[in-house]
N, C-alpha and C positions, 0 to 999 in steps of 0.2 A: 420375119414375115415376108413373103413372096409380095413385090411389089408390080400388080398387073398391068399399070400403067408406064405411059412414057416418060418419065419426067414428073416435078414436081409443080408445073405449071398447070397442070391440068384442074381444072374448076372441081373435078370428085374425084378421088383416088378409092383404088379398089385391091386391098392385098388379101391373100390366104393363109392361112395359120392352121393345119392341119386340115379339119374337116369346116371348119369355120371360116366366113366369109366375114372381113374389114372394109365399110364402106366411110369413106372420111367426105364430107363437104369443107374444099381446101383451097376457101378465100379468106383468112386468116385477119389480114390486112383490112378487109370489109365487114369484119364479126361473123363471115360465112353467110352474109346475105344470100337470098335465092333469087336468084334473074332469071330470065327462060333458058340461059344458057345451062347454068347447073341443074335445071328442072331436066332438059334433054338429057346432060351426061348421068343424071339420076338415074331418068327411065331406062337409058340404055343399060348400065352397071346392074340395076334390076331385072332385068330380062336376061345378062348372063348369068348371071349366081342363080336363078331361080332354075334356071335348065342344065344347072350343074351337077351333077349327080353325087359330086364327092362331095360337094357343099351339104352340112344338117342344118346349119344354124347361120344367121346372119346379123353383124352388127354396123348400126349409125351412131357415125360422132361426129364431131367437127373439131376440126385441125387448129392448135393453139389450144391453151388455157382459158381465155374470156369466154367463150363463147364456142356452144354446140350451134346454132344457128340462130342470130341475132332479130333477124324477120326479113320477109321480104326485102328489094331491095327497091327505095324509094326513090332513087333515083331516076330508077327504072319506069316507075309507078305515074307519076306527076304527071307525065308530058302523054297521060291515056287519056281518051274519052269513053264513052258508056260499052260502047261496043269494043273496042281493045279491052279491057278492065272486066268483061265478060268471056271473053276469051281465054285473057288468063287466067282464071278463076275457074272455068273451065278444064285449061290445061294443067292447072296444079292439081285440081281435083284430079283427073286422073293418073295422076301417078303418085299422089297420098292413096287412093282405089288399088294401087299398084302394092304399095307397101303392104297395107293393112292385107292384102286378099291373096300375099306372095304363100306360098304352099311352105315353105319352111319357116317357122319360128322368126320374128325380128326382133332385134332388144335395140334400146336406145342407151347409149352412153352418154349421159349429158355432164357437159363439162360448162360451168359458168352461163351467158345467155341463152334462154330458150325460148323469145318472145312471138308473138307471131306466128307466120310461117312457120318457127322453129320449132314454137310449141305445138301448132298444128302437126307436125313432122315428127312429133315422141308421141302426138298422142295416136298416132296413124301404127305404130308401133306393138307387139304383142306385150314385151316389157318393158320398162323404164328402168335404170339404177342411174341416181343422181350424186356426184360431186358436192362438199358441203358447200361450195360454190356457185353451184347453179340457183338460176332463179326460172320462173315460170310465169309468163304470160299473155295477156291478147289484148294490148291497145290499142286496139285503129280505132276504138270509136276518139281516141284524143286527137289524129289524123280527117277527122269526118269519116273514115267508113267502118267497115264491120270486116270482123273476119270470114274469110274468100276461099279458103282452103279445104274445108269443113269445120272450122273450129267450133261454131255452134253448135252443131248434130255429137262430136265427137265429145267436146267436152260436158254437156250435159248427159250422155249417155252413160259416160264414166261417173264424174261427182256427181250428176242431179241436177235439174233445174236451178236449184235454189243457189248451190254454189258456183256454175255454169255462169247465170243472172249475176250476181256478186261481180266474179273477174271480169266477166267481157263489158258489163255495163261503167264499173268502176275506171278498168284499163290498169287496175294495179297488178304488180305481178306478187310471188308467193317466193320465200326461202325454199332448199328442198326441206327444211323437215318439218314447213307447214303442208308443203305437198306432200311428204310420207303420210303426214296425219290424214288428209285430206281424199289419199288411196289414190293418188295421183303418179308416183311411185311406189316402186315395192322394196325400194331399199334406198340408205342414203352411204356413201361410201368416204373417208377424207377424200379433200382435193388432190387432183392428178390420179387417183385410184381409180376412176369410173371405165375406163377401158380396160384396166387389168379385170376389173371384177365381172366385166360384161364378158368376157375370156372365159373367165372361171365357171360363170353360170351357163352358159355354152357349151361346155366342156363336158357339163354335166347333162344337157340336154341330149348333147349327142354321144352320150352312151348308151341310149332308150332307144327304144323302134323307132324308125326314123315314122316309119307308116301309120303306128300308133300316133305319134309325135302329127303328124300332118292331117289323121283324122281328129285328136279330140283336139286343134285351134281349130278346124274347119265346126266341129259341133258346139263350142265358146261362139266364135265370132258369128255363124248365121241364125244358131237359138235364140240369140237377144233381141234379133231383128225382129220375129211375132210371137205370139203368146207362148205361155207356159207346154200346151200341151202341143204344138208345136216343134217346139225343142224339143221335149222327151220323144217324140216317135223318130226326130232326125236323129238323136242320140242314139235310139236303139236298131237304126237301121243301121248310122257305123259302129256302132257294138258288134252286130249279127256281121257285120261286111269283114272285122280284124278275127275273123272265124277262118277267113277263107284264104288269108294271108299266111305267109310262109314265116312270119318274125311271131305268130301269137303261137305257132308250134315250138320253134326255136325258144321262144322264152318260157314258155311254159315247161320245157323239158327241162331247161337252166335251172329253175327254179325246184327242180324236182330231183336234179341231180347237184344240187349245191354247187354250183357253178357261175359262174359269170353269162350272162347270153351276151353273143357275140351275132349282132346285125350287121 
């Protein structure tokens, strides 16, 4: 893998693997805590890959085995008052905004903790594939507060109020293969597999229209936000819109000629 950064000291590292994009949070040593410093090198590392054109698909993990991102970092946290602590929460928000609303595809590799912030940050995520390792969840209310990230909005959107209420209220976390059951991931893999298999499913993403591919997450992520028939008319305007694209000809002629399409 093409390693894009300078060195291994850098708070996120960012490598390439053919058409695919490796984003690592690479504080190891801290469980991959999120400070504002790896929030910046986040946002930045997002803003390249996302105006990358070779880039289809992109993946988040964190560096080591314990932990894909352990939470926030409290160290960091303590020493805020009402208005710093709004800020941050603020500026994490926008750049989980950043993730979720990136025009190519994001998968999360979770290897070991994904508490917090961290679980905030898979669920910001298109897919999830979890390590039998990983765990899942959001206790700040054991800390006194609440999760800042979107963990509230995200995680009930995903499971439902009902088990939304459960984790954030309890602050327990979840094994992955109560979160498989739970539809909280879509796959559990052995440990240490979770970034081979985020590869694999990538791989296979980006053998698809890249434009198809960036129209239907864009008709998934903003159909959920208002009603039903809302989504069906946004659906069939990028229906009608992959008409006018040059990959719905190309693959439709693939298809016609027993062929592979080649985007």
């Amino acid at each position: 893998m093409e390693n894009r950064e300078t060195g291994d000291m850098s708070p996120v590292l960012f490598g390439i693997e053919g058409n695919v994009g490796v984003i690592t949070v690479n504080r190891p040593r801290q469980l991959n805590a999120l400070n504002r410093e790896v929030l910046e090198n986040l946002r930045a590392v997002l803003e390249e890959a996302s105006s990358n054109d070779v880039l289809r698909v992109l993946i988040i993990t964190g560096a080591g085995s314990k932990a894909f991102v352990a939470g926030a970092d409290i160290v960091e946290m303590a020493g805020m008052d009402a208005g710093e602590a709004k800020a941050f929460a603020e500026f994490g928000q926008s750049v989980f905004d950043a993730v979720e609303n990136c025009p190519k595809p994001v998968i999360a590799a979770v290897n070991g903790y994904a508490l917090g912030g961290g679980c905030e940050l898979a669920l910001a995520c298109d897919i999830r594939i979890a390590a039998e390792n990983a765990r899942f969840g959001q206790p700040e209310v054991g800390l006194g507060i609440i999760p800042g990230f979107g963990g509230t909005q995200r995680l009930a959107r995903l499971l439902g109020k009902a088990a939304a209420m459960d984790m954030i209220l309890t602050g327990r976390a979840v094994g992955a293969e109560e979160a498989l059951r739970m539809g909280l991931v879509s796959k559990v893999v052995p440990e240490g597999q979770a970034l081979s298999e985020a590869l694999a499913v990538a791989s296979e993403i980006s053998k698809k229209s890249p434009y198809a591919v960036g129209q239907a997450k864009k008709a998934i992520s903003e159909g959920l936000l208002g009603a039903l028939k809302d989504g069906l008319r946004l659906e069939r305007e990028l229906f009608a819109g992959c008409f006018s694209h040059p990959d719905r000809e190309e693959g439709m002629r693939a298809f016609l000629e027993k062929r592979k399409a080649e985007f």
